[in-house]
C-alpha positions in Angstrom: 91.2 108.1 105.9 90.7 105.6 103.1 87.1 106.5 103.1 87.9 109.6 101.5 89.5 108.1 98.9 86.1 107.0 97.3 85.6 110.6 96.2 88.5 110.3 93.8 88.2 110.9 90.2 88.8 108.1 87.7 91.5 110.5 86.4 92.8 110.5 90.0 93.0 106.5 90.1 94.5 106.7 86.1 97.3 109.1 88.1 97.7 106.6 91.1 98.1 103.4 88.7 100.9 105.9 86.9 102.7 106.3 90.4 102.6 102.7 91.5 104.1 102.0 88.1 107.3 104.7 88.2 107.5 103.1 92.0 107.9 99.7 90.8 110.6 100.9 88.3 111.8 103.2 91.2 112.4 100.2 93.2 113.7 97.7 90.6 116.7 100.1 90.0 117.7 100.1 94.1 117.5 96.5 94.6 119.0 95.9 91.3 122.5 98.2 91.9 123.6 96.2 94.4 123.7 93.2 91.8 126.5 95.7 89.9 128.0 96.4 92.8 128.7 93.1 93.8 130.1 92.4 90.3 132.3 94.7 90.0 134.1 93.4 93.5 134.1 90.0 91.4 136.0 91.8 88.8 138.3 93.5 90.8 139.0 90.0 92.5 139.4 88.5 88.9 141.8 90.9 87.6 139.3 92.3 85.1 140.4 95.7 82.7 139.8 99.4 83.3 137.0 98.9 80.5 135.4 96.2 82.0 134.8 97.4 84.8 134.1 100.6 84.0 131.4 99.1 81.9 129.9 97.5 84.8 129.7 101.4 86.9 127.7 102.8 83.7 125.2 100.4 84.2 125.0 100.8 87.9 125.0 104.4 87.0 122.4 104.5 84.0 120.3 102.3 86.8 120.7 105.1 89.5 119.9 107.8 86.8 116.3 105.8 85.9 115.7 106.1 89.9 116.3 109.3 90.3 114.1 110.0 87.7 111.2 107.8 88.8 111.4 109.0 92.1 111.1 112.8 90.5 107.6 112.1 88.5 106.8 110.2 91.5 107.0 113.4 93.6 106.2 115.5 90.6 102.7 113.3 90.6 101.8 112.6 94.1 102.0 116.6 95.2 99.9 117.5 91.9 97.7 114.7 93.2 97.1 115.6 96.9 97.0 119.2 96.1 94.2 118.7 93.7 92.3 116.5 95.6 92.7 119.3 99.2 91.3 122.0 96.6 88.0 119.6 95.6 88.0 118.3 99.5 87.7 122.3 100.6 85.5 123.0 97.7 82.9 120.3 98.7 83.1 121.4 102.3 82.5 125.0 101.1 79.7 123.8 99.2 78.4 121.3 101.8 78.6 123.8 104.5 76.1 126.2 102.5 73.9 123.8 102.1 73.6 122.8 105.8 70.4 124.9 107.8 70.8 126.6 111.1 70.3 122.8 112.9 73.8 121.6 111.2 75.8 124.8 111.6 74.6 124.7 115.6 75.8 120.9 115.8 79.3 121.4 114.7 79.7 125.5 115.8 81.6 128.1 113.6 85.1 127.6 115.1 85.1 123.7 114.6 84.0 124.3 110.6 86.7 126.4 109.9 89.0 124.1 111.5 87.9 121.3 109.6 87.7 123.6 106.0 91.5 124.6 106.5 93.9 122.3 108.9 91.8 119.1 108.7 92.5 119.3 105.2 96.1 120.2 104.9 96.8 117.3 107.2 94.9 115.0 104.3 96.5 117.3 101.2 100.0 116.1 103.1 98.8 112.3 104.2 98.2 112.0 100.5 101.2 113.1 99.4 103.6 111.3 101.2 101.3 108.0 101.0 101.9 108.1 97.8 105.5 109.0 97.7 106.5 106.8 100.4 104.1 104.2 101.6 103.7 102.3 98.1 107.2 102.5 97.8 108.2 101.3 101.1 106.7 98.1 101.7 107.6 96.8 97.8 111.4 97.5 98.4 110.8 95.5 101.9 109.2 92.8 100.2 111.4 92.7 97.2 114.5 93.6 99.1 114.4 90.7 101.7 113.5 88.2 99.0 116.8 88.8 97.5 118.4 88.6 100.7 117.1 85.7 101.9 118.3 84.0 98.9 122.1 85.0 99.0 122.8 84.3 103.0 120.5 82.8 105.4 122.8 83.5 108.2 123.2 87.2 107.8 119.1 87.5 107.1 118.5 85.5 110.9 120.8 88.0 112.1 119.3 91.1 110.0 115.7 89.8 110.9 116.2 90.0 114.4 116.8 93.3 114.5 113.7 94.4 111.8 111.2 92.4 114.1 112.3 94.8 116.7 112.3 97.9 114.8 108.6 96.9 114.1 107.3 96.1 117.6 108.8 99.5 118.8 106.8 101.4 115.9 103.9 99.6 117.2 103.9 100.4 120.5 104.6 104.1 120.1 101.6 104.3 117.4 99.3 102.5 120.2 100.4 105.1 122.9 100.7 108.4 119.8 97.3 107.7 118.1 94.1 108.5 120.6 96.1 111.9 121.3 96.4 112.6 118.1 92.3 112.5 118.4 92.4 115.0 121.0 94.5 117.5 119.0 92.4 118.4 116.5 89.3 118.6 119.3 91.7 120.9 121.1 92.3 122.9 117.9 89.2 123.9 117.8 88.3 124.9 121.2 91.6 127.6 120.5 90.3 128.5 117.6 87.2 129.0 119.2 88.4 130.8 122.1 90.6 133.2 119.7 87.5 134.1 117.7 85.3 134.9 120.5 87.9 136.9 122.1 88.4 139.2 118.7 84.7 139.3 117.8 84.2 140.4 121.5 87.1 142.4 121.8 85.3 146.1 122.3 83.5 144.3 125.3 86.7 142.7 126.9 88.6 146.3 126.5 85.5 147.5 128.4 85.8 145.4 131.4 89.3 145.5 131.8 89.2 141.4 130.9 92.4 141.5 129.2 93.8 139.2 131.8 90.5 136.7 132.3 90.7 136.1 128.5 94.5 135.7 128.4 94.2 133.7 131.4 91.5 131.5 129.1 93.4 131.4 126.2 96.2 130.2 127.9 94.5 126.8 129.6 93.4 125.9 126.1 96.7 126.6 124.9 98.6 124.7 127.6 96.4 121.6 127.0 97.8 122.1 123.0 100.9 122.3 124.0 101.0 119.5 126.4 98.9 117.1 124.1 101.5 118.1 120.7 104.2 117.9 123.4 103.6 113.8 124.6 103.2 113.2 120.8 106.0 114.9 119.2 108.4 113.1 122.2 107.1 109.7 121.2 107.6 109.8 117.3 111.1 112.1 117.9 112.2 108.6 120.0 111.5 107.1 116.4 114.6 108.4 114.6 117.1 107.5 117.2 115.8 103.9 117.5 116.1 103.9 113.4 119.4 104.6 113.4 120.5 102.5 116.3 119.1 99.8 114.0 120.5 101.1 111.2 124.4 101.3 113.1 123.1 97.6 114.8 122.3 95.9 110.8 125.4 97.0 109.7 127.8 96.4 112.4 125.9 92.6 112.7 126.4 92.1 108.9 130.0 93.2 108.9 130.6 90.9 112.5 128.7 87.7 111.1 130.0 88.5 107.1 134.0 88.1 108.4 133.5 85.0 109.8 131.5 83.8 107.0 134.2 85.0 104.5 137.2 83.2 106.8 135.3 80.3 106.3 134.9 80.4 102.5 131.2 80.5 102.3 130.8 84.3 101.6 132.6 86.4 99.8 133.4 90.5 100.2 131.4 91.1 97.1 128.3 89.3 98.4 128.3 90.6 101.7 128.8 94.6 100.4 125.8 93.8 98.1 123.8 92.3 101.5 124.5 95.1 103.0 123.5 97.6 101.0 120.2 96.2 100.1 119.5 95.8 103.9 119.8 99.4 104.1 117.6 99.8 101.6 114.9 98.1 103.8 115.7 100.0 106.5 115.3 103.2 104.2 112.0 101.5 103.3 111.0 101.3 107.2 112.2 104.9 108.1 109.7 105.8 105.1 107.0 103.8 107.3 108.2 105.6 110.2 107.6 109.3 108.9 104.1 107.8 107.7 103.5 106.9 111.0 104.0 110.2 112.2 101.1 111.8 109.5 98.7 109.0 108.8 97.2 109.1 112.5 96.7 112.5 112.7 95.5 112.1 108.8 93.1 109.9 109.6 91.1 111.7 112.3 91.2 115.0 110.0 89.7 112.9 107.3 86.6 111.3 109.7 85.8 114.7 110.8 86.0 116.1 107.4 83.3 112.9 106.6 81.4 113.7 109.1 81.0 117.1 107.7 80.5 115.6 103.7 77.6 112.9 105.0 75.8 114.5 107.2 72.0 114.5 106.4 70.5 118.0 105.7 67.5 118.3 107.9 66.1 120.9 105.2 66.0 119.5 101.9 64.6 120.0 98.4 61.6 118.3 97.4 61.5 115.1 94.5 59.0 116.9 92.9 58.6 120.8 93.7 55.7 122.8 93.1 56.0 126.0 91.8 54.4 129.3 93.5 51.3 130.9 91.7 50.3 133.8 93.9 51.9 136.8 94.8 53.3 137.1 98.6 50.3 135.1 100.7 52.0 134.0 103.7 50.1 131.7 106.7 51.0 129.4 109.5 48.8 126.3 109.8 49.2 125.0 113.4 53.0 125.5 113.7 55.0 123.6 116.4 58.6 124.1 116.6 61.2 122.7 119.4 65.3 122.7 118.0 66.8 119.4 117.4 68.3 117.3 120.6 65.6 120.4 122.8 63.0 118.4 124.9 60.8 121.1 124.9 59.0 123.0 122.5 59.6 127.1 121.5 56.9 127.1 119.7 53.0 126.0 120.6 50.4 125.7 118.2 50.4 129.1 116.0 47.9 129.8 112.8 47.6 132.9 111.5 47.2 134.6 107.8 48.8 137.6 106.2 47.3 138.5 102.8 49.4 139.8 99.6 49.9 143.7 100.7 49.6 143.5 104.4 52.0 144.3 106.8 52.0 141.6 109.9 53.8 142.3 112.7 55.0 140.0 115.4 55.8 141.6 119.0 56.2 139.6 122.5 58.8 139.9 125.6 62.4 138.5 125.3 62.5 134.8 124.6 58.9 134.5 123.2 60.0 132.6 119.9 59.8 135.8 117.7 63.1 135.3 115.5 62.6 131.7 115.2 58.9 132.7 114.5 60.1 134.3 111.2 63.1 132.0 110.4 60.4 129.1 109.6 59.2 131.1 106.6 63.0 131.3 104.5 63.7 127.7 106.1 66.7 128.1 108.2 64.4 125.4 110.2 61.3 123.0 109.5 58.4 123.1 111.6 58.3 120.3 114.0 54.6 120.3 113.4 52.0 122.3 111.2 52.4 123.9 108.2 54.1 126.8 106.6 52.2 128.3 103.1 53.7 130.5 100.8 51.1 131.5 98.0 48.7 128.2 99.5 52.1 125.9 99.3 53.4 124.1 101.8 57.4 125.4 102.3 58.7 122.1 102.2 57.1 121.2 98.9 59.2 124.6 97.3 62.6 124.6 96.0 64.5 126.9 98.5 65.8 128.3 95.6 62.4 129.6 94.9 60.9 130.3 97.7 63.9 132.8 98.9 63.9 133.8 95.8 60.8 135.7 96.6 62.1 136.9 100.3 64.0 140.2 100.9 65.2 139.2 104.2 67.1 141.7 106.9 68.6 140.1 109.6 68.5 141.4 113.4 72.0 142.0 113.1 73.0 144.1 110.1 75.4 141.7 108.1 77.9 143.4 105.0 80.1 141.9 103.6 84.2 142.9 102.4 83.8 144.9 98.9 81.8 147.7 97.7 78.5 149.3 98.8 77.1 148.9 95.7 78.0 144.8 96.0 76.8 144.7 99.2 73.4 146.4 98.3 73.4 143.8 94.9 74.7 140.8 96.8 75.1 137.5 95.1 75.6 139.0 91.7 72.3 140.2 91.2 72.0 142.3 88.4 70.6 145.7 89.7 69.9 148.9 87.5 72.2 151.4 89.8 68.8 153.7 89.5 67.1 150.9 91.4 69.8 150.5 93.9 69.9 154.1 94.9 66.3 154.0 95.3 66.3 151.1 97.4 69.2 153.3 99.3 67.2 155.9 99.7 63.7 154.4 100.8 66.1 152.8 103.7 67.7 156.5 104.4 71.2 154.9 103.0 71.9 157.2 100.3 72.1 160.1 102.4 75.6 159.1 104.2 76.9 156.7 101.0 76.6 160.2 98.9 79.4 161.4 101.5 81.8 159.0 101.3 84.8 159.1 99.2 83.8 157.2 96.6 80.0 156.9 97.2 78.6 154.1 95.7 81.6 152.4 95.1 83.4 152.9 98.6 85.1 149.7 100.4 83.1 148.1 103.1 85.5 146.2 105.3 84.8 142.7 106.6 81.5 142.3 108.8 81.0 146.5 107.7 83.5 147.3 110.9 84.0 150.7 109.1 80.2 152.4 109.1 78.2 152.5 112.6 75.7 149.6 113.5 72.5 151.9 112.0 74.3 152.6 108.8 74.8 148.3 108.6 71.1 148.1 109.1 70.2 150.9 106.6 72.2 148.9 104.0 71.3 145.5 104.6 67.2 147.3 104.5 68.6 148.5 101.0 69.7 145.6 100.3 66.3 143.5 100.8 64.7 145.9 98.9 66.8 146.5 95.9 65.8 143.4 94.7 61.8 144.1 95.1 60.3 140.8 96.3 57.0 140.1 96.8 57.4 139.2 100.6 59.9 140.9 103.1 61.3 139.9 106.4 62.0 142.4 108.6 63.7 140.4 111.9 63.6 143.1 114.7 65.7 145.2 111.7 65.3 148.5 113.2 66.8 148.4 116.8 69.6 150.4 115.6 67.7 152.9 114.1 66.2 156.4 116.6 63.0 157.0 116.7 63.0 159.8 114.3 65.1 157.8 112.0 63.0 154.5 112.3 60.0 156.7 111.9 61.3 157.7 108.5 62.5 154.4 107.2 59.4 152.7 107.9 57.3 155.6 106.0 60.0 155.5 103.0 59.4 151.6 103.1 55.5 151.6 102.9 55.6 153.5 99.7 58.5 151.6 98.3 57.3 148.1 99.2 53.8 148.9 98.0 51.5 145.6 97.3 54.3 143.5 98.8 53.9 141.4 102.1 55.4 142.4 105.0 56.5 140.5 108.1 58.1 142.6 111.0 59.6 141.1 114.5 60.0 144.7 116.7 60.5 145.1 120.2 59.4 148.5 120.1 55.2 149.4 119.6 56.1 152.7 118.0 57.3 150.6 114.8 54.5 148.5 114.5 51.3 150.4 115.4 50.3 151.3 111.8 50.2 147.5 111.0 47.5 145.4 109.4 47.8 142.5 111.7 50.0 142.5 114.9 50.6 138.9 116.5 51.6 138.8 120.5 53.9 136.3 121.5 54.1 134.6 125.0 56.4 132.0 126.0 55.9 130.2 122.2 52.2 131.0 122.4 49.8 133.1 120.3 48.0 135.2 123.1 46.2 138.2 120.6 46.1 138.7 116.9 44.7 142.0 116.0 45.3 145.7 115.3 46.9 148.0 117.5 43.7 149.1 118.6 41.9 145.9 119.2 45.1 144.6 121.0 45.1 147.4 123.8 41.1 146.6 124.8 41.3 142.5 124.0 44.9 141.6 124.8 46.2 142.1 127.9 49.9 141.4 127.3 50.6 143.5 124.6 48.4 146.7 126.4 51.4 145.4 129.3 53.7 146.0 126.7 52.5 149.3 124.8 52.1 151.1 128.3 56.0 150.0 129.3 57.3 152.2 126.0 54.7 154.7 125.8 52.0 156.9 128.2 48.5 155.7 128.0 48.0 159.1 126.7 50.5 158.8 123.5 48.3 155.6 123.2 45.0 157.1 123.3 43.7 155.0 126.2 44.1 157.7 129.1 
């Protein structure tokens, strides 16, 4: 917990030293009342005037009207600190998270992140807040308010003491039992989340199979285990305000059973022992303030390690000291590639060097599993080669700004990804300024602009989240436009035309070669149909380059991909009959 704390702001510290101060005064005013209070009871005893002692109450008043305000800017400061501080902690997450490459977002999974960017946080925003409302204020009114007990009645502090040194070994114990299942409930927390967001995302496929009750069934074992887990928490710290107020009832009636017989034997008086009393409440005020701190801090403080564990995790890509810049225009080439995925024993990858020249079209084909995708993910670094060399224009990847290097990449995912907002946004994503005659052409190379024209407000229509309201070949028609309304010098084409019939892919891909003229393309397809026109055609097996070649030279050299080309088409459609 206090770890985060070193990301403050010297303005946040300036606005902690101002709290600490209007606690102090806060605190001065409580323990000084009673001090009036026990005056005026030596007035009343004296036979002091109306006046006088009315003098005395606006005093004790004016001192209760300073507390109540120092306990106002108090609050007023320690919410507009916390809240501030949650809105940088989710920012820097936010930012942190985009940062991280596919190996980070794997080792922590979606559900956990989101968990750790929203309720990890609000349990720190609230930690903060009352830390600094309560837990500098209770231990000085402790301090300060058994020193000036101590030195007006040793008996009645023995008999107080006993009772605080019990109050604190019973907080003890129920933090000792409370705390390692406060660990477990945020864990828990996000295998619900993570259950919840696999059963919506899936939900067409669960309605198909009639699994209704099998995920309800699964959602309700992860529930149970929350509920149990909050459950043996929430019954320990609710035993924690009874046992307060025992004490509490047990202070007073030993002050009042102890301060009679001290008064009958002339070495107390009433005035004292009211004045005792109430500053003994005070303390006990001061531990119920603990108490309630010891119901947020532990959960606080495994929110705030897994929120660090997030903030200082190494990025296994990174941006070079000293980047070089890119000279050439689309070269692309693997030098002796290995590739296995962190924690993996085994390699994906084995050994792969080829070349594709500014202009070409490379294709990469190979059965399910062959390393394909993560093949073409090297190139935009979601991952770094375990071994060998990636080149972009003759320079190595890792010696490139990512910045730079995707700059020149129009990258479309396997999946078609859109996002909430406009068609037009989603074609000119990340604010890129797009001439809308260049975005309709990049629409219509990709055979978008032919279904955007008939919605209701064409180019300007609402896509809704994850583009739930077009059909999965309009998502991949749009995220194609979107790759190439920006007209980079190398595109990545991951698999992007599954979607997509034959006559349909047939057309794209034509519309695409004139469009993407002297630009480099990379293509990871399943089907030969969509790659038999390229200039270079690399066959995958089990991580392993097995041919490199045109179509032609494939089906009389390469046996795997002829294995291939004859499963999708007749050896007459391939000229081999």
């Amino acid at each position: 917990m206090f770890k985060l704390f070193k990301r403050f702001r010297a303005i946040d510290w300036l606005i902690v030293l101002a709290i600490v101060g209007f606690v102090v005064a806060q605190v001065y005013c409580d323990v000084t009342m009673p001090d009036y209070s026990k005056k005026i009871f030596e007035q009343i005893g004296l036979g002091a005037t109306t006046g006088e002692i009315l003098g005395t109450g606006g005093i004790m008043l004016a001192y209760a009207a300073g507390s109540m305000l120092a306990t106002f800017v108090v609050g007023y400061l320690a919410t507009y600190l916390a809240t501030k501080f949650s809105a940088r902690l989710r920012r820097m997450l936010f930012s942190k998270v985009h940062s991280f490459s596919m190996a980070e977002i794997n080792k922590f999974s979606t559900p956990s992140l989101i968990t750790r960017s929203t309720n990890d946080v609000q349990q720190v925003q609230m930690a903060v807040m009352m830390l600094f409302r309560m837990a500098i204020a209770a231990p000085i009114t402790a301090i300060w308010g058994i020193s000036k007990i101590s030195a007006s009645s040793s008996e009645l502090t023995l008999a107080s003491g006993a009772w605080i040194v019990f109050l604190i070994a019973f907080l003890a114990f129920a933090i000792c039992l409370a705390l390692p299942k406060f660990k477990s409930i945020q864990k828990l927390t996000d295998k619900l989340n993570g259950v919840t967001r696999e059963n919506l995302t899936g939900l067409r496929v669960v309605k198909a199979y009639n699994a209704d009750e099998y995920e309800q069934k699964k959602f309700e074992k992860v529930n149970r285990d929350v509920t149990k887990t909050n459950l043996f928490v929430n019954r320990i710290m609710g035993f924690m305000f009874p046992i307060m107020f025992f004490v509490m009832n047990g202070i007073s009636l030993t002050i009042y059973w102890f301060g009679s017989g001290l008064i009958n034997a002339g070495t107390l008086n009433y005035g004292s022992m009211m004045a005792f009393s109430m500053l003994v409440m005070q303390i006990l005020m001061a531990f119920m303030m603990l108490t309630m701190m010891f119901v947020i801090i532990p959960r606080a403080a495994v929110a705030a390690r897994r929120i660090n564990e997030v903030l200082d995790t190494e990025l296994t890509v990174v941006d070079p000291e000293r980047p070089q810049r890119l000279v050439t225009q689309g070269e692309v080439e693997f030098k002796n590639v290995g590739f296995k995925y962190p924690d993996a024993s085994d390699y994906v990858l084995h050994d792969i060097s080829f070349k594709v020249n500014k202009g070409e079209t490379a294709a990469i084909i190979g059965s399910t599993g062959s390393g394909k995708s993560t093949l073409i993910n090297l190139v935009p670094r979601f991952f770094d080669v375990t071994e060998g060399e990636v080149l972009v224009d003759g320079v190595n990847v890792r010696n490139v700004k990512q910045e730079d290097l995707r700059a020149k990449l129009g990258y479309v995912p396997q999946k078609g990804v859109l996002f909430s907002g406009t068609v037009k946004e989603n074609i000119a994503f990340g604010g890129r300024q797009i001439p809308d005659a260049d975005m309709q052409a990049a629409a219509q190379a990709a055979m978008a602009d032919e279904f955007v024209q008939n919605m209701s407000d064409k180019y300007d229509s609402e896509i809704a989240q994850s583009g739930r309201n077009v059909s999965g070949g309009q998502r991949q028609r749009l995220s194609i436009s979107r790759a190439a309304a920006g007209k980079p010098e190398i595109y990545i084409f991951d698999d992007s035309f599954s979607a997509l019939d034959y006559k349909t892919d047939k057309t794209v891909r034509a519309n695409l070669k004139k469009y993407t003229e002297g630009a480099t393309n990379l293509i990871v397809a399943q089907r030969i149909g969509t790659i038999m026109d390229a200039d270079k055609i690399i066959v995958l097996e089990q991580g392993r380059m097995v041919g490199q070649g045109t179509h032609k030279e494939l089906l009389k050299t390469c046996g795997v991909y002829k294995e291939i080309a004859l499963s999708q088409l007749s050896a007459a459609e391939l000229g081999i009959a």
